[in-house]
C-alpha positions as CSV (number, residue, x, y, z in Angstrom):
1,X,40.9,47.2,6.2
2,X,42.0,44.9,3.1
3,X,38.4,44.3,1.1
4,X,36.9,40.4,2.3
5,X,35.9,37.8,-0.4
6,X,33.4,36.6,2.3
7,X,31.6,39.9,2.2
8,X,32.1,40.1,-1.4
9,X,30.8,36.8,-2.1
10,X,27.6,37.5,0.4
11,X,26.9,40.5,-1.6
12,X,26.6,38.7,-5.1
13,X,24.3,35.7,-4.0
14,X,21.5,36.2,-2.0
15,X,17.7,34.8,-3.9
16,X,15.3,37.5,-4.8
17,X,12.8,35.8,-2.4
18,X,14.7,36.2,0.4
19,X,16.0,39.9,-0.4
20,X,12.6,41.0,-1.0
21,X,11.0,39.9,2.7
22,X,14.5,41.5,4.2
23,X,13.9,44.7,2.5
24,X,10.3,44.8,3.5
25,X,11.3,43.9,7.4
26,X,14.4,46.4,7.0
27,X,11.8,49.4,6.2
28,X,10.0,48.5,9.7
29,X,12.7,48.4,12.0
30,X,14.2,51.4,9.9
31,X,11.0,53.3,10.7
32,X,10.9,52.0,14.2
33,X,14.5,53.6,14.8
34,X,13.5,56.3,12.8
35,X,10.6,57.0,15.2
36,X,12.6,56.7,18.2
37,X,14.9,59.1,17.1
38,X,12.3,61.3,16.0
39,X,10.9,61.4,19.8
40,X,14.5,61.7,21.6
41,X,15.5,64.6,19.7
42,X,18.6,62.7,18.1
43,X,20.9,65.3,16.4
44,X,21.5,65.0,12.9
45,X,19.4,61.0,13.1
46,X,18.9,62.4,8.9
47,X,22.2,61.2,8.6
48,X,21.9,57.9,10.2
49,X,20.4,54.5,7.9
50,X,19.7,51.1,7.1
51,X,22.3,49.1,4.9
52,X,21.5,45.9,3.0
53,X,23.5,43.1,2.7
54,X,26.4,44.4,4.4
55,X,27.5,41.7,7.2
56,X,24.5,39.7,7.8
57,X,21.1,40.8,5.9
58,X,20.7,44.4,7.3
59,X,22.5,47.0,9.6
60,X,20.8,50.2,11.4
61,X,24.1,52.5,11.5
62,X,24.3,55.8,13.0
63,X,25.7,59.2,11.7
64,X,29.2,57.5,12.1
65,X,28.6,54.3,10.7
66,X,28.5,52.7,13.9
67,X,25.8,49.3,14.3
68,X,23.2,50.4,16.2
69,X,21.7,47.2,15.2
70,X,22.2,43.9,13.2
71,X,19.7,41.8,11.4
72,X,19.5,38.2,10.2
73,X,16.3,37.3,8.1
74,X,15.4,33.5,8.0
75,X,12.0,33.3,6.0
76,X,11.7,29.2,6.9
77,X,8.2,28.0,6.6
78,X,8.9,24.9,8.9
79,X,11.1,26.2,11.3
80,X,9.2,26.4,14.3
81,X,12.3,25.2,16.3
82,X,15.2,26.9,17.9
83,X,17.8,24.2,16.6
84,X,16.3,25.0,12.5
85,X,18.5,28.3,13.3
86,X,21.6,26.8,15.3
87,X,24.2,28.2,13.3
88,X,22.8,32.0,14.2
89,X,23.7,30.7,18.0
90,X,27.5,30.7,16.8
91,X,30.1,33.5,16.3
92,X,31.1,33.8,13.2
93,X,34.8,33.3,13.0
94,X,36.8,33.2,9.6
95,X,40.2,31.7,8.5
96,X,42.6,32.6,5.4
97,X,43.2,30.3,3.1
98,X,44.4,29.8,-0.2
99,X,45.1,33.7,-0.7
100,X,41.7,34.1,0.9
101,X,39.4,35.1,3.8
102,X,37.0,32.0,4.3
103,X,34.9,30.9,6.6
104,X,35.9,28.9,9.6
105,X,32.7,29.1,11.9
106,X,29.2,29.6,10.4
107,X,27.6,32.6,12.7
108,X,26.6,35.7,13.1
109,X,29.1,38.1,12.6
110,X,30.0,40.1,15.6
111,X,33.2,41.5,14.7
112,X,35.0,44.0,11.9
113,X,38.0,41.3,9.9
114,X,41.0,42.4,8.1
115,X,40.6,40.9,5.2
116,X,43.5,37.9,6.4
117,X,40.7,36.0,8.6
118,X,41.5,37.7,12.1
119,X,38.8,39.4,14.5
120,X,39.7,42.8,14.6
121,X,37.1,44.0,17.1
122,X,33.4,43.5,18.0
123,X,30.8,45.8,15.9
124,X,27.4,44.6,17.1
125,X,26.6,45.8,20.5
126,X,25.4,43.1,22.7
127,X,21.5,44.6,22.6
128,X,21.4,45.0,19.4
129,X,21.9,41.3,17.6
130,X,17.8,40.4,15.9
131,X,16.7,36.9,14.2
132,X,13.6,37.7,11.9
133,X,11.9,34.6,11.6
134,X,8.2,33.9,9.6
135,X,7.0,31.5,12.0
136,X,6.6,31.4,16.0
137,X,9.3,29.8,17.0
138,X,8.2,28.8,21.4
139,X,11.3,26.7,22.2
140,X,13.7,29.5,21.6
141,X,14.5,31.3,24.6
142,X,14.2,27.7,26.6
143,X,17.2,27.1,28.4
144,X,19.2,23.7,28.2
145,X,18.0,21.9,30.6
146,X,14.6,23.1,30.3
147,X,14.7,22.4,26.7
148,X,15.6,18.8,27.2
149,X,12.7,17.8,30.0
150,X,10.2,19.8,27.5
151,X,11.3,17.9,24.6
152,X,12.5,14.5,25.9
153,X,13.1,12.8,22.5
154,X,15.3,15.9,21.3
155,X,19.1,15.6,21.9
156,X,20.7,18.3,20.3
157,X,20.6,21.9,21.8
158,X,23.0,24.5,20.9
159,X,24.1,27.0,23.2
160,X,23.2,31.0,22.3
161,X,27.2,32.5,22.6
162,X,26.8,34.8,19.8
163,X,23.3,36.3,22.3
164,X,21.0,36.9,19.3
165,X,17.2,37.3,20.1
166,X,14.4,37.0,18.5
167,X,12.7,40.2,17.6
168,X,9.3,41.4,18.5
169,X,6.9,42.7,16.1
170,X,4.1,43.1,18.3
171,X,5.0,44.2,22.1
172,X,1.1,44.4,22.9
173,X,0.2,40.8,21.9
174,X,4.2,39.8,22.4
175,X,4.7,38.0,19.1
176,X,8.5,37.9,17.8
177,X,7.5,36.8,14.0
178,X,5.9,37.8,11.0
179,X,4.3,36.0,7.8
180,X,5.3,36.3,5.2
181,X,3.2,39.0,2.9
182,X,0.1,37.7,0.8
183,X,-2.0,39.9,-1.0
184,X,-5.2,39.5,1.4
185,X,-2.9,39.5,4.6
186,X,0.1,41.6,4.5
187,X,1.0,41.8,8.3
188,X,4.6,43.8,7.5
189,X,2.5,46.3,5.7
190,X,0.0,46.6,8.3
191,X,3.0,47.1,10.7
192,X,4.8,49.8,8.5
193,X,2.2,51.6,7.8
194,X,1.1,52.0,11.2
195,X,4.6,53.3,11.4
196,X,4.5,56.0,8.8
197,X,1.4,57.2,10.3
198,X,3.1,57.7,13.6
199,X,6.1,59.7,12.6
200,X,3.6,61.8,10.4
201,X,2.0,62.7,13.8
202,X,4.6,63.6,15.8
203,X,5.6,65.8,12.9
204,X,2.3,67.0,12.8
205,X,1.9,66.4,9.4
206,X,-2.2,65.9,8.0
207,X,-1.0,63.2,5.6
208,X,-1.5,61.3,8.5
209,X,-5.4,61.0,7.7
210,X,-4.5,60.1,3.9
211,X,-4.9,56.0,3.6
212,X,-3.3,56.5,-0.1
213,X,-0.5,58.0,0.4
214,X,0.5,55.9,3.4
215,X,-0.4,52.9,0.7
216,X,2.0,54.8,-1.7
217,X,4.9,55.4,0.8
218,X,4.9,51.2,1.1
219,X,4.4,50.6,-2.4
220,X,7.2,52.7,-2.9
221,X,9.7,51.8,-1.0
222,X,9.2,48.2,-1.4
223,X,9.4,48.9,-5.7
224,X,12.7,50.7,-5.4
225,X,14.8,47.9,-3.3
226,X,16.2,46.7,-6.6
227,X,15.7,49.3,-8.8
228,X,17.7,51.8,-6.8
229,X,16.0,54.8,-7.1
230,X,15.8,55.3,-3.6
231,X,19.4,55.4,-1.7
232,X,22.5,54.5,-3.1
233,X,24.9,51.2,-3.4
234,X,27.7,51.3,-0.3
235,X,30.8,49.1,-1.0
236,X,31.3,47.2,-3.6
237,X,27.9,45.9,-3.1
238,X,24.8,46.3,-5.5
239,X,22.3,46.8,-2.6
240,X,21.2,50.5,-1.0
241,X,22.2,52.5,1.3
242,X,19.2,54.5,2.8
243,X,19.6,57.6,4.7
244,X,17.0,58.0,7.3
245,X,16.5,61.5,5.9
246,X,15.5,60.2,2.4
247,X,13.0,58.0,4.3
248,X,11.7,61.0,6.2
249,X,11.6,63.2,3.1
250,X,9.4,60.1,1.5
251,X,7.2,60.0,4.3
252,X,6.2,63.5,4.4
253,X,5.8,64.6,0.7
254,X,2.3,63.5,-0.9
255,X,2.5,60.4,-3.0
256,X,0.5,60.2,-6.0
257,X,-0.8,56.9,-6.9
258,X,2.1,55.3,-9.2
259,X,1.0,52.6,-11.2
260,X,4.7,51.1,-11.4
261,X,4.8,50.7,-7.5
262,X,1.5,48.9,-7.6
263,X,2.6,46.9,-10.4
264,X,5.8,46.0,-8.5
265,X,4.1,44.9,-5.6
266,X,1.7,42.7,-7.3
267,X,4.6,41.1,-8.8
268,X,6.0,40.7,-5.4
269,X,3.1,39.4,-3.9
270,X,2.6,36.8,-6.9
271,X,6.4,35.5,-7.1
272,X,5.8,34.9,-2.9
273,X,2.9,33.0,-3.4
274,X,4.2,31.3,-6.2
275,X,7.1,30.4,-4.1
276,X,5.3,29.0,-1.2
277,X,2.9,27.0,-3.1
278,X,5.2,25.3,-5.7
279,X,8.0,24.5,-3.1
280,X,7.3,20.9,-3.3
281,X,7.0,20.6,-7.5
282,X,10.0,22.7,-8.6
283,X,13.4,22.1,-7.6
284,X,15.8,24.8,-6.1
285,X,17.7,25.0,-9.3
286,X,14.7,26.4,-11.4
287,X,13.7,28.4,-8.9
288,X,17.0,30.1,-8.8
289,X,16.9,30.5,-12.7
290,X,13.3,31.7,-11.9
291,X,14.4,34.3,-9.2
292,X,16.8,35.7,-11.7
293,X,14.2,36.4,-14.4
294,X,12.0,38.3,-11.1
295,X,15.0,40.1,-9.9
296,X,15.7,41.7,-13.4
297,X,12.0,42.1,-14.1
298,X,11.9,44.2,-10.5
299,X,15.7,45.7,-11.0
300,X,14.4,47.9,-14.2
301,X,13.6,51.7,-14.1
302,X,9.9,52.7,-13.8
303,X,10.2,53.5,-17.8
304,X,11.6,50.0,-18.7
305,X,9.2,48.5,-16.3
306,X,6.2,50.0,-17.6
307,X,7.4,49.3,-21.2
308,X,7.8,45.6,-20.0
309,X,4.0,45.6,-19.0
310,X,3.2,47.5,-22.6
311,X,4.9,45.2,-24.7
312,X,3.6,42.1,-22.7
313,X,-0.3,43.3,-22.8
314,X,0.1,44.7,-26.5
315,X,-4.1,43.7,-26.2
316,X,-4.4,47.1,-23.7
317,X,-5.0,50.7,-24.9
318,X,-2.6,53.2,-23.4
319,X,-5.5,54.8,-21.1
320,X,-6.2,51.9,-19.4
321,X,-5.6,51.2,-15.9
322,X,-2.8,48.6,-15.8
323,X,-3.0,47.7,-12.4
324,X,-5.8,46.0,-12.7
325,X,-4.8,44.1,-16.2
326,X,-1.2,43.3,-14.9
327,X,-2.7,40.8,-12.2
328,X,-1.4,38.0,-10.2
329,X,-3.3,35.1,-12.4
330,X,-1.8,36.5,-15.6
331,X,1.6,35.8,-13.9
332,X,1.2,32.5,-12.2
333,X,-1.2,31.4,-15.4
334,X,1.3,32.3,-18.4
335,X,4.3,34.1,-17.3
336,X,5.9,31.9,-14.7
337,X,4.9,28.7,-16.5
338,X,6.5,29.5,-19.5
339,X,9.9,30.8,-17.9
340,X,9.6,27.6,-15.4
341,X,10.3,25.8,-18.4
342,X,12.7,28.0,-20.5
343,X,14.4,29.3,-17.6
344,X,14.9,32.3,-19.2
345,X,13.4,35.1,-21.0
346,X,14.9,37.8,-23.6
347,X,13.6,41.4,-21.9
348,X,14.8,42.7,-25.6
349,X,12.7,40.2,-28.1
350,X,9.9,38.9,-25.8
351,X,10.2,35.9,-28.0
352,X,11.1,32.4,-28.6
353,X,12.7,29.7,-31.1
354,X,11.2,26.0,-31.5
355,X,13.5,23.2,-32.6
356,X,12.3,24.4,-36.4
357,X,13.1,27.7,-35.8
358,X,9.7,29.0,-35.5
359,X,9.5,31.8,-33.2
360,X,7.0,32.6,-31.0
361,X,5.9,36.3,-29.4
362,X,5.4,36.2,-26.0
363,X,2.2,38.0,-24.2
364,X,-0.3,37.8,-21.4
365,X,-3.4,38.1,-23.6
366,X,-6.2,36.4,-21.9
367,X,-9.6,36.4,-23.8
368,X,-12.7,35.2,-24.5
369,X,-12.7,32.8,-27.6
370,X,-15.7,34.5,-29.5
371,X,-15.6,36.7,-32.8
372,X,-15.7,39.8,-31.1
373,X,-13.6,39.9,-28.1
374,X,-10.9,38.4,-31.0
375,X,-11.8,41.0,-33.0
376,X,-11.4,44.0,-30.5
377,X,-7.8,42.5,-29.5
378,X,-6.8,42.4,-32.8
379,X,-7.1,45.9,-33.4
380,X,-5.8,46.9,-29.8
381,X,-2.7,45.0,-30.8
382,X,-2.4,46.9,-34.7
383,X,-3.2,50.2,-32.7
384,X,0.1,49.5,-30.6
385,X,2.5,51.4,-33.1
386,X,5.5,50.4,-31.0
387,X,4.5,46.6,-30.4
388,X,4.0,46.2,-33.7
389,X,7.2,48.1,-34.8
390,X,9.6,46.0,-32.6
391,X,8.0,42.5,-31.8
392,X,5.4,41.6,-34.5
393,X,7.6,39.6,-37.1
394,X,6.5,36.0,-35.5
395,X,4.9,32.8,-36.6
396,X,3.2,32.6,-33.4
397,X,1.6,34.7,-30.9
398,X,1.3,33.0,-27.3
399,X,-1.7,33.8,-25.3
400,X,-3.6,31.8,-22.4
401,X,-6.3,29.7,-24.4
402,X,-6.6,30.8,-28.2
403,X,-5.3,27.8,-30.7
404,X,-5.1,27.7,-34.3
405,X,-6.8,31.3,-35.0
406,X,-4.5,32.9,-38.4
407,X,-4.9,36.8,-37.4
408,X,-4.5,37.9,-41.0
409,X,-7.7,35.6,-41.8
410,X,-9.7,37.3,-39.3
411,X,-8.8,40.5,-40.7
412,X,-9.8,39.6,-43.5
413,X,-13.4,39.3,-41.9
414,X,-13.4,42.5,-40.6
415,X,-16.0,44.5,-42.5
416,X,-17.5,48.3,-42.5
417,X,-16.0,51.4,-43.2
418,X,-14.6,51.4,-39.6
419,X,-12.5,48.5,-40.5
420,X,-10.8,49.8,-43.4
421,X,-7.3,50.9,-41.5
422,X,-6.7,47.8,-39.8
423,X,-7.0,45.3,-42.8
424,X,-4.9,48.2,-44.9
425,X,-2.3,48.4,-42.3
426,X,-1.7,44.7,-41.8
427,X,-1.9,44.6,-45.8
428,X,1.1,47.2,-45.6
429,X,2.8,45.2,-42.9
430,X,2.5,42.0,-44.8
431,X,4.0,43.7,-48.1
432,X,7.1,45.1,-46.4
433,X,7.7,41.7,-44.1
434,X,6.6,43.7,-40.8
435,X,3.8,40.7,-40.2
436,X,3.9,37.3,-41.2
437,X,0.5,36.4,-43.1
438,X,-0.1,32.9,-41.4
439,X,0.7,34.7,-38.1
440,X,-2.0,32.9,-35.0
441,X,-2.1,32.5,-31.9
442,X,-1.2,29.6,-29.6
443,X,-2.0,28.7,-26.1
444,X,0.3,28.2,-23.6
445,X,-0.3,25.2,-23.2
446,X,0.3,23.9,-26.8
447,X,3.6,26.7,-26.6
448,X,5.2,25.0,-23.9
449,X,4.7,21.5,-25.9
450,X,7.2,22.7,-28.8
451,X,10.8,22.8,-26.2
452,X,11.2,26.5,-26.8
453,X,14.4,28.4,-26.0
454,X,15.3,31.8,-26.1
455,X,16.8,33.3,-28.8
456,X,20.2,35.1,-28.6
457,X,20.6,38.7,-28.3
């Protein structure tokens, strides 16, 4: 079939907030099929998966790359109605124009095109069309007329031809949505855990009992949807591919705590929140600048991640446990309010330019402003042979409340034999233009008074 510019154009947009929640639901109803599977003795299921971003959010294909199952993921916060998702209840049906495939009908897509805007033939078996929604949505299997004498002062209703349902979470306590995750209530979790536990019984496997690595597993998953190291890209797409044998392989071999993972989730859990509570104060267009400084932050490698965190909290010694440092009021308190107002941030200088050319070293140092927590920070940051090799050539150091403090005049109160190295190495540094003398730190809030941009690369 000729290659669509609908499917190619799908593929290139979708926000980081909303791929994120897919991906988290996709690794459910992947586990749920995985399960079943598991328990009917499917030949060869290793070989079936779950494919992002293909025609409509997700796809569960089988060995042949058949739809078993096709997924739409509308993370609304208000939509509690069945009309907030009307243009789900249409096929999809597409026109060429211009030398190109476009869109004639919003809808879910049912059918395979060529490319030239015709239908070649119908993909998504009847049973197996899903709306993911965040919210309980009660009018939504209502029927038109009973629809109308619920809800006597509503006069729109749209008619369900493309037969998309709702699905359910929770058969027991029949509830077809799921919140979105927070880091006190993460229902998906909850749901995918109890998941991975399951298949680790029927295979008999004692990792069953082991809360961490079914924590791991999660944390996992959820840290590689953009960084690709589990699955591969299909198409001409930059999303995964994941065979149900990878997932099964990841379920059964012992995860060791991975500090990235965490990282990554705690990162996701922050940007959601940050999302949900700033909706009404920042407009869609910073957000989406926003969602591209997360997306990158979450695409890079565990190494480039982890150097990320280094070269942010220069403050930390190399033994310390970064998932508790890297926290969620770090982020919200310094990170996202400084790139809400850039709207962009160099992942190679960690820096910035004021109108005078001053430049200004980012960080998420958060301290105490007395003598010796200043002190103890300060020769963290000269211990960090890498921070100070790359980054430390800056008028300014941005932290979350320290003003006006010159770091080379606090060394020069350091005192006891201890001492010595630090005020001779930023002596050193200062003779061979690695520091700048009148180097101090600034708050964020006095940084994001001085219009900073990012410098080019």
């Amino acid at each position: 079939m000729a290659g669509s510019n609908v499917d190619q154009n799908r593929n290139a947009t979708p926000s980081w907030s909303g791929y994120i929640h897919q991906g988290k639901v996709g690794f459910l109803v992947a586990l749920r099929q995985l399960r079943w599977c598991i328990e009917n003795e499917i030949e060869n299921f290793e070989d079936y998966a779950i494919r992002y971003e293909n025609a409509e959010d997700f796809d569960i294909v089988d060995k042949e790359r058949s739809v078993i199952s096709r997924h739409q993921v509308k993370a609304y916060i208000n939509g509690n109605e069945r009309e907030d998702y009307s243009d789900l209840f249409n096929i999809q049906k597409r026109k060429f124009e211009d030398e190109k495939e476009k869109i004639d009908t919003k809808g879910f897509q049912i059918h395979e095109f060529d490319g030239k805007g015709n239908a070649v033939r119908e993909v998504v078996p009847c049973d197996g069309r899903f709306l993911h929604v965040i919210v309980d949505v009660p009018d939504f299997k209502l029927s038109k007329d009973d629809y109308l004498e619920k809800y006597s002062g509503r006069t729109k209703y749209t008619d369900n031809d493309s037969g998309i349902k709702l699905y359910e979470y929770n058969q027991s306590e029949n509830l077809f949505y799921c919140p979105l995750s927070q880091d006190n209530n993460d229902t998906i979790k909850d749901y995918c855990i109890a998941e991975i536990k399951k298949i680790l019984k029927i295979e008999k496997n004692p990792l069953e009992e082991n809360s961490s690595h079914l924590e791991q597993v999660y944390h996992r998953y959820v840290g590689s949807l953009l960084d690709h190291s589990i699955g591969k890209s299909h198409s001409e797409s930059g999303f995964p591919e994941i065979y149900f044998g990878e997932l099964l392989e990841i379920i059964e071999e012992e995860a060791p705590k991975d500090e990235v993972y965490e990282m990554k989730n705690t990162l996701t859990y922050s940007w959601e929140k940050y999302h949900r509570y700033s909706s009404t104060d920042i407009s869609e267009e910073v957000f989406k600048s926003m969602d591209k400084i997360i997306n990158h932050l979450l695409s890079l490698s565990k190494k480039e991640f982890y150097k990320f965190v280094r070269m942010v909290l220069p403050d930390a010694k190399s033994d310390e446990d970064f998932t508790k440092i890297f926290n969620i009021t770090l982020l919200e308190k310094i990170f996202y309010s400084i790139i809400k107002d850039a709207r962009k941030f160099s992942f190679k200088h960690y820096s910035f330019l004021d109108d005078v050319e001053k430049s200004y070293r980012f960080s998420l140092i958060d301290i105490e402003e007395s003598p010796g927590c200043i002190a103890t920070v300060i020769k963290n940051i000269i211990d960090n042979s890498e921070f100070l090799k790359t980054t430390f050539n800056h008028d300014f150091l941005i932290n979350r409340d320290i003003d006006e403090l010159h770091i080379g005049n606090r060394i020069d109160e350091f005192d006891g034999m201890l001492d010595n190295r630090y005020r001779e190495e930023w002596s050193t540094g200062v003779q061979h233009n690695i520091f700048k003398p009148n180097m101090e730190f600034i708050s964020i809030k006095k940084a994001k008074e001085k219009s900073l941009r990012v410098p080019e690369d």
